[in-house]
PDB file of N, CA, C and O in Angstrom:
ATOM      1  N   UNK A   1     210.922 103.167 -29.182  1.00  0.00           N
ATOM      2  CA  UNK A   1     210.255 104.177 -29.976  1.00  0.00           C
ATOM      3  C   UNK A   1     210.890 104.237 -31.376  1.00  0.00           C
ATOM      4  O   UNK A   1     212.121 104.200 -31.397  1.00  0.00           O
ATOM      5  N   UNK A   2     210.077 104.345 -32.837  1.00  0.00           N
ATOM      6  CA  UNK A   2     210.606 104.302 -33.411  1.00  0.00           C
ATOM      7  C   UNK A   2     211.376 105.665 -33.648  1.00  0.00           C
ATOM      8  O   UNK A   2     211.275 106.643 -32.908  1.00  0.00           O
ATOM      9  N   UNK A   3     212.162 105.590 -34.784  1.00  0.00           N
ATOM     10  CA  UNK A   3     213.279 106.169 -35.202  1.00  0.00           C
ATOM     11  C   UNK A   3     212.988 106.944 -36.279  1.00  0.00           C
ATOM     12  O   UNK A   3     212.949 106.217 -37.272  1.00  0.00           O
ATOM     13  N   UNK A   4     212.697 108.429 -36.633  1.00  0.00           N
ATOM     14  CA  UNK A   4     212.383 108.790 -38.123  1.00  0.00           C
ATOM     15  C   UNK A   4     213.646 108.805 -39.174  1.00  0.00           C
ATOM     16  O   UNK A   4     213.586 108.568 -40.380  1.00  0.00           O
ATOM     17  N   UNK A   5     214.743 109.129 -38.440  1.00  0.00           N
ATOM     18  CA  UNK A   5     216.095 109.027 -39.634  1.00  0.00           C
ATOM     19  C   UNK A   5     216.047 107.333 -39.786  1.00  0.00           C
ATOM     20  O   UNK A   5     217.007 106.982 -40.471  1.00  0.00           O
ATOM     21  N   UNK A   6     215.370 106.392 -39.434  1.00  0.00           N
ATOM     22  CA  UNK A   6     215.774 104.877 -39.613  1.00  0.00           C
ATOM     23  C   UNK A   6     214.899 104.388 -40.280  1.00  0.00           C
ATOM     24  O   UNK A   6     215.093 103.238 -40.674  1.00  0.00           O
ATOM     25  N   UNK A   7     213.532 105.128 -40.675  1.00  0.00           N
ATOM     26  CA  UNK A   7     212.139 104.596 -41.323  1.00  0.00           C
ATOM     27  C   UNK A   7     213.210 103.978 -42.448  1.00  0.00           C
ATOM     28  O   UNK A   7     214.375 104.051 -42.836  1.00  0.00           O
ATOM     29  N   UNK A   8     211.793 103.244 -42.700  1.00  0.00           N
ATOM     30  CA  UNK A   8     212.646 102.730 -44.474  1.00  0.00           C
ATOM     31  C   UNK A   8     212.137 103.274 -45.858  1.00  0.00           C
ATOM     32  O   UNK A   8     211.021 103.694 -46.166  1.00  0.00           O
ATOM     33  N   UNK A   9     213.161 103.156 -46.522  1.00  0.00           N
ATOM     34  CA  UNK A   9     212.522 104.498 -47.352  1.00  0.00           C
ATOM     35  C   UNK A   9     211.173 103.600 -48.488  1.00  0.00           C
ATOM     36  O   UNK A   9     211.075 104.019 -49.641  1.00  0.00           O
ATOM     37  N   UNK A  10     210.275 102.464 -48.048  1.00  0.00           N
ATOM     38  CA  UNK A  10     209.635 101.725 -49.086  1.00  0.00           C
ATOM     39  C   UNK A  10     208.296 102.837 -48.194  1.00  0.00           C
ATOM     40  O   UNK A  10     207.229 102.873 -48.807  1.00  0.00           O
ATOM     41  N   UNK A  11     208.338 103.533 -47.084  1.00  0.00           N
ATOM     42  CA  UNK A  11     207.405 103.781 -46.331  1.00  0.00           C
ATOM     43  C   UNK A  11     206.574 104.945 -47.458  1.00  0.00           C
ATOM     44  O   UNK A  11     207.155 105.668 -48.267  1.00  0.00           O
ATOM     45  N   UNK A  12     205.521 104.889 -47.297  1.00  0.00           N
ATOM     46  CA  UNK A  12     204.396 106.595 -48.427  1.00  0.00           C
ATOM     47  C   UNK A  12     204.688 107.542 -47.280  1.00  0.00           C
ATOM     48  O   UNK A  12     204.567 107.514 -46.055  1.00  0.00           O
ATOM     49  N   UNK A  13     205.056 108.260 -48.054  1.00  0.00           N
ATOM     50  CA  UNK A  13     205.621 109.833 -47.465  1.00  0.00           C
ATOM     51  C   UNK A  13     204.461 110.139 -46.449  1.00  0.00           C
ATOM     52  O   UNK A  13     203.374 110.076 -47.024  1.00  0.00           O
ATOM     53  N   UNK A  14     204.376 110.391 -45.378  1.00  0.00           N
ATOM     54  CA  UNK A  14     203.294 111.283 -44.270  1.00  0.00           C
ATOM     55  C   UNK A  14     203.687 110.663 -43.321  1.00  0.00           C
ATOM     56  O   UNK A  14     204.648 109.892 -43.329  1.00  0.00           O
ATOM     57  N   UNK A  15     202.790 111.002 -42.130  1.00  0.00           N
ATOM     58  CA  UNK A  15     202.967 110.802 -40.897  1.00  0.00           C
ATOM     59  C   UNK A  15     203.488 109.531 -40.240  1.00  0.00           C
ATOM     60  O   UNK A  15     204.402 109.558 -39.416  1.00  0.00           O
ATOM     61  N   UNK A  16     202.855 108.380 -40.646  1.00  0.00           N
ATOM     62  CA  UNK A  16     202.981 106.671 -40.367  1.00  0.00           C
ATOM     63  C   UNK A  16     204.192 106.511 -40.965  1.00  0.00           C
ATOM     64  O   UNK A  16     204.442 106.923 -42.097  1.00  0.00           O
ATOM     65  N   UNK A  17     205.292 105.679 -39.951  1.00  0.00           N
ATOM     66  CA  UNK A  17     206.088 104.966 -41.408  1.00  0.00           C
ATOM     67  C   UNK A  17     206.845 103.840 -40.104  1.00  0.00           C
ATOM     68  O   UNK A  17     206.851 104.007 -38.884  1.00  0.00           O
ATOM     69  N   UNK A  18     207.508 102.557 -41.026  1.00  0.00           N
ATOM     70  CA  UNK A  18     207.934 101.843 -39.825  1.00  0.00           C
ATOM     71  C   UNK A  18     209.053 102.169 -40.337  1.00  0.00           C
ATOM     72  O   UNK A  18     209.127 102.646 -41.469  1.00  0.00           O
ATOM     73  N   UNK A  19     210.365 101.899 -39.368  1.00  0.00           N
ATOM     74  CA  UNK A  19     211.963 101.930 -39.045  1.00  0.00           C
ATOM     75  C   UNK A  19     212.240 100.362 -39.183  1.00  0.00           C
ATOM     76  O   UNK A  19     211.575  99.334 -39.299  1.00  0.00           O
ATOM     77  N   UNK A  20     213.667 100.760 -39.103  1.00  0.00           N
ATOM     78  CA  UNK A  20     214.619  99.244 -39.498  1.00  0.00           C
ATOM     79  C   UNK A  20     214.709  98.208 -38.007  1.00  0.00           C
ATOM     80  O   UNK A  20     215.341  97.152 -37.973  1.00  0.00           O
ATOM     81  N   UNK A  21     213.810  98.874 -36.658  1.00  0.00           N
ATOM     82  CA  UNK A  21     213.625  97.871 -35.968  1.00  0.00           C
ATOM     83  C   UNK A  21     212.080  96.845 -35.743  1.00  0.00           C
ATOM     84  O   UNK A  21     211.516  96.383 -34.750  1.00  0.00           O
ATOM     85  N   UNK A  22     211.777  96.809 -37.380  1.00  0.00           N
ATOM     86  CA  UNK A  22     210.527  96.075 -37.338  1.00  0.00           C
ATOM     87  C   UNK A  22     210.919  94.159 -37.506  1.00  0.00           C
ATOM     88  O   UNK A  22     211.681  93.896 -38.436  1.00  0.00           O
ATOM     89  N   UNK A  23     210.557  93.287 -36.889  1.00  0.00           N
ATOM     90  CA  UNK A  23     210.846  92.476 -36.873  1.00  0.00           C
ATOM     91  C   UNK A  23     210.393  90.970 -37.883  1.00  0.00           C
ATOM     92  O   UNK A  23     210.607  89.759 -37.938  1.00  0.00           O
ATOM     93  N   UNK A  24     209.661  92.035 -38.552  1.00  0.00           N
ATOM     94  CA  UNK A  24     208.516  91.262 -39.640  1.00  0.00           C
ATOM     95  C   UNK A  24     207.076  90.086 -38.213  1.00  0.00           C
ATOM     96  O   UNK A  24     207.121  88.897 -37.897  1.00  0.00           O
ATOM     97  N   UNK A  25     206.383  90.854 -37.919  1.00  0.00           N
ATOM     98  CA  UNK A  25     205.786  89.862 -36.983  1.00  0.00           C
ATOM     99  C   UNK A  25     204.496  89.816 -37.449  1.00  0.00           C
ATOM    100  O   UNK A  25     203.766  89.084 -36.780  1.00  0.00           O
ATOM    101  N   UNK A  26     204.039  90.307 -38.285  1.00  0.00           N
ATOM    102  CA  UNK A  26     202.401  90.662 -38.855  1.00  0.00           C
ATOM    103  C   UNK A  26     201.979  91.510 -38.430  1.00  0.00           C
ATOM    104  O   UNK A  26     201.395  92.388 -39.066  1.00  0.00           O
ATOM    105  N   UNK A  27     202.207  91.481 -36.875  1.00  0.00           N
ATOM    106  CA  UNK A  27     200.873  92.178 -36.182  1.00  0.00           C
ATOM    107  C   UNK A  27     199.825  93.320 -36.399  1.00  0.00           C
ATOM    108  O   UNK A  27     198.619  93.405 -36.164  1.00  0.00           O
ATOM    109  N   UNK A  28     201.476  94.815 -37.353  1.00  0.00           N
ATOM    110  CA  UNK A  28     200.439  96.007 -37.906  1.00  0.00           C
ATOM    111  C   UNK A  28     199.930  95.237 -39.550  1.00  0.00           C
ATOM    112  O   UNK A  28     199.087  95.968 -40.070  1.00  0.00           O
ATOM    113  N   UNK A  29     200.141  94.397 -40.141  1.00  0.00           N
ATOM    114  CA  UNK A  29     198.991  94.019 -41.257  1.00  0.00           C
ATOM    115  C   UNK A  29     198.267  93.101 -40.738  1.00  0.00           C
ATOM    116  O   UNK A  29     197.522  92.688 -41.627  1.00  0.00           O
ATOM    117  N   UNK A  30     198.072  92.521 -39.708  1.00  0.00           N
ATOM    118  CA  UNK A  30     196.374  92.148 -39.340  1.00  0.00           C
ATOM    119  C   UNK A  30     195.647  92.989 -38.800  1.00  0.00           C
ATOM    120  O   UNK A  30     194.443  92.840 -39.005  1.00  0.00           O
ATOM    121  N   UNK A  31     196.026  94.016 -38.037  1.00  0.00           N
ATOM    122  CA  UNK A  31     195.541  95.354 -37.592  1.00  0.00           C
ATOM    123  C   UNK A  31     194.790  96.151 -38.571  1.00  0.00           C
ATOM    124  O   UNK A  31     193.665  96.626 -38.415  1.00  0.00           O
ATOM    125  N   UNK A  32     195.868  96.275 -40.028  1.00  0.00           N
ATOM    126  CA  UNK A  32     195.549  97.148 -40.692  1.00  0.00           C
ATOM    127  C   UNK A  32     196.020  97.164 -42.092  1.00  0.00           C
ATOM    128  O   UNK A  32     196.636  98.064 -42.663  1.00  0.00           O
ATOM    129  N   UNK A  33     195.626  96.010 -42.557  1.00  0.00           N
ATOM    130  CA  UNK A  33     195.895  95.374 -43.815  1.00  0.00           C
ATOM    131  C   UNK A  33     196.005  96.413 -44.857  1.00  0.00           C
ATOM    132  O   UNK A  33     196.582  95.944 -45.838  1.00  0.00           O
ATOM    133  N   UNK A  34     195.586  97.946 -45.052  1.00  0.00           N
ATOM    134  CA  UNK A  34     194.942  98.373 -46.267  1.00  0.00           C
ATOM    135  C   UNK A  34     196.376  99.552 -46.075  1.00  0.00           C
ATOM    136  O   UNK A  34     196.660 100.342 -46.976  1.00  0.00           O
ATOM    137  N   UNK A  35     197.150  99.477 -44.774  1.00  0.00           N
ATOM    138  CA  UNK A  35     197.826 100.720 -44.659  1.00  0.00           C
ATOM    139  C   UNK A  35     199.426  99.828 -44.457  1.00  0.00           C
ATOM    140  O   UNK A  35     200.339 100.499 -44.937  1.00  0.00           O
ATOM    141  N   UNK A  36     199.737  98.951 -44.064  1.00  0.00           N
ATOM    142  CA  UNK A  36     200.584  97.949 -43.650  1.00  0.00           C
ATOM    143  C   UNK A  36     200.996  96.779 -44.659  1.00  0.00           C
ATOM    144  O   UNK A  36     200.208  95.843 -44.799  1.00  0.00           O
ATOM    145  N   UNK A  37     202.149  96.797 -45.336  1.00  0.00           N
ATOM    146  CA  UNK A  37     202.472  95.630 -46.789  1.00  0.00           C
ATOM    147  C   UNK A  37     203.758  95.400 -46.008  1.00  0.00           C
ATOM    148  O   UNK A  37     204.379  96.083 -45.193  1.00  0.00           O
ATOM    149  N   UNK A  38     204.015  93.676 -46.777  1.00  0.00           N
ATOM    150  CA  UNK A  38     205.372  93.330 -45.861  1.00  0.00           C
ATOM    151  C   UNK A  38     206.126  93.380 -47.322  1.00  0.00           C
ATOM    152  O   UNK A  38     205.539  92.998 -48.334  1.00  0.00           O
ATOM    153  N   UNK A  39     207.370  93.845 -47.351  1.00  0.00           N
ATOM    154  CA  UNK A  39     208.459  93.781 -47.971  1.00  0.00           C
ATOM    155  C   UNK A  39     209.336  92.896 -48.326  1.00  0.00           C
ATOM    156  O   UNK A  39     210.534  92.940 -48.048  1.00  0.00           O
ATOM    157  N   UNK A  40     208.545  91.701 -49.218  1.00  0.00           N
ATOM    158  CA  UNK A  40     209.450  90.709 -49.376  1.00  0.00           C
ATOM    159  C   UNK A  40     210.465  90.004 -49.283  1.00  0.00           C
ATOM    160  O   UNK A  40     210.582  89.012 -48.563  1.00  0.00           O
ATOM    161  N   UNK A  41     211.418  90.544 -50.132  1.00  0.00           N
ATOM    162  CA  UNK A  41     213.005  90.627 -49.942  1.00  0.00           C
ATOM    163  C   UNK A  41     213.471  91.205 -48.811  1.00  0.00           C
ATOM    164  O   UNK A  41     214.406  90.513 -48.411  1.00  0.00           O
ATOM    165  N   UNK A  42     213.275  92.181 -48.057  1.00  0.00           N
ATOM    166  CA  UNK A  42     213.700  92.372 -46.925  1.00  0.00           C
ATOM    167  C   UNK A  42     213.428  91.680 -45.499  1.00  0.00           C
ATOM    168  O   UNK A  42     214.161  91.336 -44.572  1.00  0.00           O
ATOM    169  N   UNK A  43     212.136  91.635 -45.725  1.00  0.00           N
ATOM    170  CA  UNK A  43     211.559  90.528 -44.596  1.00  0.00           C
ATOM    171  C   UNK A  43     210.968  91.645 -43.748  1.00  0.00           C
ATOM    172  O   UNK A  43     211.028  91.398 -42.544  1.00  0.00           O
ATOM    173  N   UNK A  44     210.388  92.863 -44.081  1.00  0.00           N
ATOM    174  CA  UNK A  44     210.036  93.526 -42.685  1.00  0.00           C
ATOM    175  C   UNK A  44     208.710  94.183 -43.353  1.00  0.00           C
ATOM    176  O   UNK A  44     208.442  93.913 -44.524  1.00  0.00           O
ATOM    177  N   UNK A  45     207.894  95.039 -42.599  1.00  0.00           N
ATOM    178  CA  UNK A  45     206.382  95.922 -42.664  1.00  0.00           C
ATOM    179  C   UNK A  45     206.631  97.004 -42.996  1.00  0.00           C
ATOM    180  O   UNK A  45     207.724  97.434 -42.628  1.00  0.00           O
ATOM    181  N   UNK A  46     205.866  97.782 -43.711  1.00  0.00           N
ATOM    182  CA  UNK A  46     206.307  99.402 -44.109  1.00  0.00           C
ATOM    183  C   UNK A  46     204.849  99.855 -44.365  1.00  0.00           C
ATOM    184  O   UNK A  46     203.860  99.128 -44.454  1.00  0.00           O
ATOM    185  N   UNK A  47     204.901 100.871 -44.441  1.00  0.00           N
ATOM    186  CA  UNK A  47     203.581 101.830 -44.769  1.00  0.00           C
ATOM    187  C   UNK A  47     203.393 101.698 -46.055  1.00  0.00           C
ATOM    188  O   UNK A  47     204.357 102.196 -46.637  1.00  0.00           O
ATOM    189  N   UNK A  48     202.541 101.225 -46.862  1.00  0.00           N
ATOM    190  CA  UNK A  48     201.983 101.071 -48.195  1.00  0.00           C
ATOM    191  C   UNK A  48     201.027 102.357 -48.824  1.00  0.00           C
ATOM    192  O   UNK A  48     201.098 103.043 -49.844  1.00  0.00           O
ATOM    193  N   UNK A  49     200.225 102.308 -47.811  1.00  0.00           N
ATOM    194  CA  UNK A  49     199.810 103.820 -48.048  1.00  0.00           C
ATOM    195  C   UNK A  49     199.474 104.847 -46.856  1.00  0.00           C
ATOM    196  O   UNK A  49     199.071 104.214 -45.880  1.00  0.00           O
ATOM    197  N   UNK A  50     199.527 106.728 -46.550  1.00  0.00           N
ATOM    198  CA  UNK A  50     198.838 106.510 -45.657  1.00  0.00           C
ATOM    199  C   UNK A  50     197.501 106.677 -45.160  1.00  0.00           C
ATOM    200  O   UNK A  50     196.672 106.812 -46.060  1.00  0.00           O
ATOM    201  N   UNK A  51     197.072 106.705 -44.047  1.00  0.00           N
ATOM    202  CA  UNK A  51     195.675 106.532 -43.640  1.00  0.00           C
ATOM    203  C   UNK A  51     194.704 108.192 -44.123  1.00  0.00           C
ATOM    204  O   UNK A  51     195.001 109.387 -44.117  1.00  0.00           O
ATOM    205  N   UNK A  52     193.342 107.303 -44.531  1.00  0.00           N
ATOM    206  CA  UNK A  52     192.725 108.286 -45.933  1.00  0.00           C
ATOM    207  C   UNK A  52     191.991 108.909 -44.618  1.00  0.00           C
ATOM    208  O   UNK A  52     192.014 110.140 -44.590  1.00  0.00           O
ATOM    209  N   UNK A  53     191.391 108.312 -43.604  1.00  0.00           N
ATOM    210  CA  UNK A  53     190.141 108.951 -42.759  1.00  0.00           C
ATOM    211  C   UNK A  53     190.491 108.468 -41.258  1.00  0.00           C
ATOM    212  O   UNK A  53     191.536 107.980 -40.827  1.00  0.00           O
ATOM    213  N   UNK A  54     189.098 108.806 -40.506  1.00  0.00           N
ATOM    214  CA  UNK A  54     189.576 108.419 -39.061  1.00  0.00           C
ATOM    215  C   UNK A  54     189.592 107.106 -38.389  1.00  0.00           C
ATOM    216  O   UNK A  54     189.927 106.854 -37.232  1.00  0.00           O
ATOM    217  N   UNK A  55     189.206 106.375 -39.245  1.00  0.00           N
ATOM    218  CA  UNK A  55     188.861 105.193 -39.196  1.00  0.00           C
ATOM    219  C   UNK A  55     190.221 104.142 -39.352  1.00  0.00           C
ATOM    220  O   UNK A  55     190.390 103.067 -38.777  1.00  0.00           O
ATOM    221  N   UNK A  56     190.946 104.695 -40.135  1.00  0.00           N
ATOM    222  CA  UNK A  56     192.029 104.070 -40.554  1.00  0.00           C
ATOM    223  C   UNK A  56     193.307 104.328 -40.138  1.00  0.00           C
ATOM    224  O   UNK A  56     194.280 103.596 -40.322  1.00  0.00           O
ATOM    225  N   UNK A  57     193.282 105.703 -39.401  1.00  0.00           N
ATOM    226  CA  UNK A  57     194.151 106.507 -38.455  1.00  0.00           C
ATOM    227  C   UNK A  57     193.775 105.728 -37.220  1.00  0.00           C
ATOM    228  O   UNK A  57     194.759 105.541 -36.505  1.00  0.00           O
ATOM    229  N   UNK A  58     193.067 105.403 -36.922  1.00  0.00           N
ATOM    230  CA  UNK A  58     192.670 104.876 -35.453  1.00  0.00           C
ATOM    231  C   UNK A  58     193.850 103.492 -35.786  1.00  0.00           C
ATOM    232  O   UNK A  58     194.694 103.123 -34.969  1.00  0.00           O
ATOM    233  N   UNK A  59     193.700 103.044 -36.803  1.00  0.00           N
ATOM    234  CA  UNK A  59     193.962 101.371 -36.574  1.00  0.00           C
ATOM    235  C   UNK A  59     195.034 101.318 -36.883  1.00  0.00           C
ATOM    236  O   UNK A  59     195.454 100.173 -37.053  1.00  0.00           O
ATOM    237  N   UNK A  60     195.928 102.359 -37.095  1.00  0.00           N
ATOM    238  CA  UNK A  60     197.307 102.843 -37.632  1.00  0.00           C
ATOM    239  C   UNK A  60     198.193 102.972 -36.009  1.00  0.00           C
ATOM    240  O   UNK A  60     199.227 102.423 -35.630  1.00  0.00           O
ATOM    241  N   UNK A  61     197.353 103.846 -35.385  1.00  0.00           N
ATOM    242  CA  UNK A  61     197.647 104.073 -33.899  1.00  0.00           C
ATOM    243  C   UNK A  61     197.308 102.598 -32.952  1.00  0.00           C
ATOM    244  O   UNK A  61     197.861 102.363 -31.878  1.00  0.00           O
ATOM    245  N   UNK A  62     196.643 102.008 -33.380  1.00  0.00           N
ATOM    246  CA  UNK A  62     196.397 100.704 -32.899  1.00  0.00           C
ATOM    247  C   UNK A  62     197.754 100.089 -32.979  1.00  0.00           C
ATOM    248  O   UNK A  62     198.228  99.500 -32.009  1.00  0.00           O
ATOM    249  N   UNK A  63     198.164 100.167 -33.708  1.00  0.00           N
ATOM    250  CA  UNK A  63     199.079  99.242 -34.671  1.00  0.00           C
ATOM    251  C   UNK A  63     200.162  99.871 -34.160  1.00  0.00           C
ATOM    252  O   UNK A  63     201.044  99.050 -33.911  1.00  0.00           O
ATOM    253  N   UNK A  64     200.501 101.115 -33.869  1.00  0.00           N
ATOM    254  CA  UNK A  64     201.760 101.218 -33.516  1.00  0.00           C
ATOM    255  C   UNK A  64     201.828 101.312 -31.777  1.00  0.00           C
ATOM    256  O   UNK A  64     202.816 101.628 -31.114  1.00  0.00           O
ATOM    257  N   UNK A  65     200.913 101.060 -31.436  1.00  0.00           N
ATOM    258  CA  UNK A  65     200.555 100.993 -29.796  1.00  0.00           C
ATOM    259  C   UNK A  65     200.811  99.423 -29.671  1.00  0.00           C
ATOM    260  O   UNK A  65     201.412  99.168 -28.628  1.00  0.00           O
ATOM    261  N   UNK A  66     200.528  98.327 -30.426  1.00  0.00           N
ATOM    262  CA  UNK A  66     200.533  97.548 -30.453  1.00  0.00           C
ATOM    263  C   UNK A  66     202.230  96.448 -30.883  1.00  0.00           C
ATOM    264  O   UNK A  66     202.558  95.309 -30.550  1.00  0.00           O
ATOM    265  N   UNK A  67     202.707  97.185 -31.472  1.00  0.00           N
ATOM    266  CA  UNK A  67     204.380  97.180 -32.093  1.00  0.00           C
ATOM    267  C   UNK A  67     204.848  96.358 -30.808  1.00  0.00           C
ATOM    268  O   UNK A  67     204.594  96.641 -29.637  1.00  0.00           O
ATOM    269  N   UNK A  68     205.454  95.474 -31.200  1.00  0.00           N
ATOM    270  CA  UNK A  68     205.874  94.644 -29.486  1.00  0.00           C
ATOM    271  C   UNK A  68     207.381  94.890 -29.599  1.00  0.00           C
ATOM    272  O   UNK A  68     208.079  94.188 -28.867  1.00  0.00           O
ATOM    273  N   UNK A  69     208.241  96.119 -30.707  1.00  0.00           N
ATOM    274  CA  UNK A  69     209.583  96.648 -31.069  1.00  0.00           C
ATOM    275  C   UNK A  69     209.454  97.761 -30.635  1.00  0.00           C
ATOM    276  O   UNK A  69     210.337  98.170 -29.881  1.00  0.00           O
ATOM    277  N   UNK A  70     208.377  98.584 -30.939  1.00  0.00           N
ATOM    278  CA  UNK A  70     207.914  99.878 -31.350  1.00  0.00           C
ATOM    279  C   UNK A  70     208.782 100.441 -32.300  1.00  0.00           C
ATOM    280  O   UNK A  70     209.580 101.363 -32.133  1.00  0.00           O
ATOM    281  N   UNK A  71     208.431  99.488 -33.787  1.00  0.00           N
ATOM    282  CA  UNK A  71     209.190  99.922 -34.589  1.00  0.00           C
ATOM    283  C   UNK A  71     208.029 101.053 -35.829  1.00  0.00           C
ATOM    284  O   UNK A  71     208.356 101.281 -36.993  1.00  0.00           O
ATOM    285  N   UNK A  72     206.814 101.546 -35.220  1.00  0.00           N
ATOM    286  CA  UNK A  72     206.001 101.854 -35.900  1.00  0.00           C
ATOM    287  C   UNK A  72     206.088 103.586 -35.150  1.00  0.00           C
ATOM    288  O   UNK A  72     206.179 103.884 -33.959  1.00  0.00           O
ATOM    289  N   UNK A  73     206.019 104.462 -36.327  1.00  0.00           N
ATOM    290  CA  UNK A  73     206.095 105.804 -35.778  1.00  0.00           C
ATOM    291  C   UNK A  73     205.018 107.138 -35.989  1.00  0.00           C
ATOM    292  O   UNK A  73     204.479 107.131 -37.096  1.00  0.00           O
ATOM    293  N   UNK A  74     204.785 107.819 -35.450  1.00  0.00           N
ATOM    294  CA  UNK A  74     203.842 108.951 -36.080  1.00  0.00           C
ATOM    295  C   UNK A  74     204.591 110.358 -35.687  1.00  0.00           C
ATOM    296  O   UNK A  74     204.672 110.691 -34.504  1.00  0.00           O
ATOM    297  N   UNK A  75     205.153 111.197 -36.780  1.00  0.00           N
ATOM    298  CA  UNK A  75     205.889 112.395 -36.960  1.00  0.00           C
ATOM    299  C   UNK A  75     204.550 113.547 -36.918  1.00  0.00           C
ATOM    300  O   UNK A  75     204.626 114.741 -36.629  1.00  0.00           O
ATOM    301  N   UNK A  76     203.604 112.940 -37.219  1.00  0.00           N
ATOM    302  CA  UNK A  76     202.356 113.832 -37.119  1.00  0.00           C
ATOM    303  C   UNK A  76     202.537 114.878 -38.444  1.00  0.00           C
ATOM    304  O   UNK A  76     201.697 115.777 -38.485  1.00  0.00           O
ATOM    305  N   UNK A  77     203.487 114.857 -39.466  1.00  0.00           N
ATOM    306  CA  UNK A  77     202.989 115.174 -40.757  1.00  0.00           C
ATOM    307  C   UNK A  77     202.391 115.517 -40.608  1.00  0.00           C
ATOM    308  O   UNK A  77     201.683 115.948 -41.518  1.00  0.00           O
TER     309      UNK A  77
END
């Protein structure tokens, strides 16, 4: 489960954010390309922005259901 004191701080402030046990694997930016950016230099996934509607909340929860770390979290912000 992720970790909220471990998110990383590249994450957009709200509910979604990934932690320092993301392994860089793609999986939440093929899920959810528009909410999910990989972090170059670090090598790992973070929240880019977060989700505007329900549509995009769904695939956010996809995505962290899907986490094969469960390094993806929802504080429910």
């Amino acid at each position: 489960m992720a970790e909220r004191h471990n998110r990383w701080p590249d994450n957009a402030k709200g509910a979604f954010y990934v932690d320092d046990n993301c392994i860089d694997c793609n999986l939440c930016r093929e899920i959810s390309p528009e909410i999910f950016r990989r972090q170059e230099e670090g090598g790992f996934s973070y929240v880019f922005r977060q989700p505007e509607n329900d549509d995009e909340k769904a695939r956010c929860r996809e995505a962290l259901e899907s986490c094969p770390v469960s390094a993806i979290g929802d504080d429910g912000e």
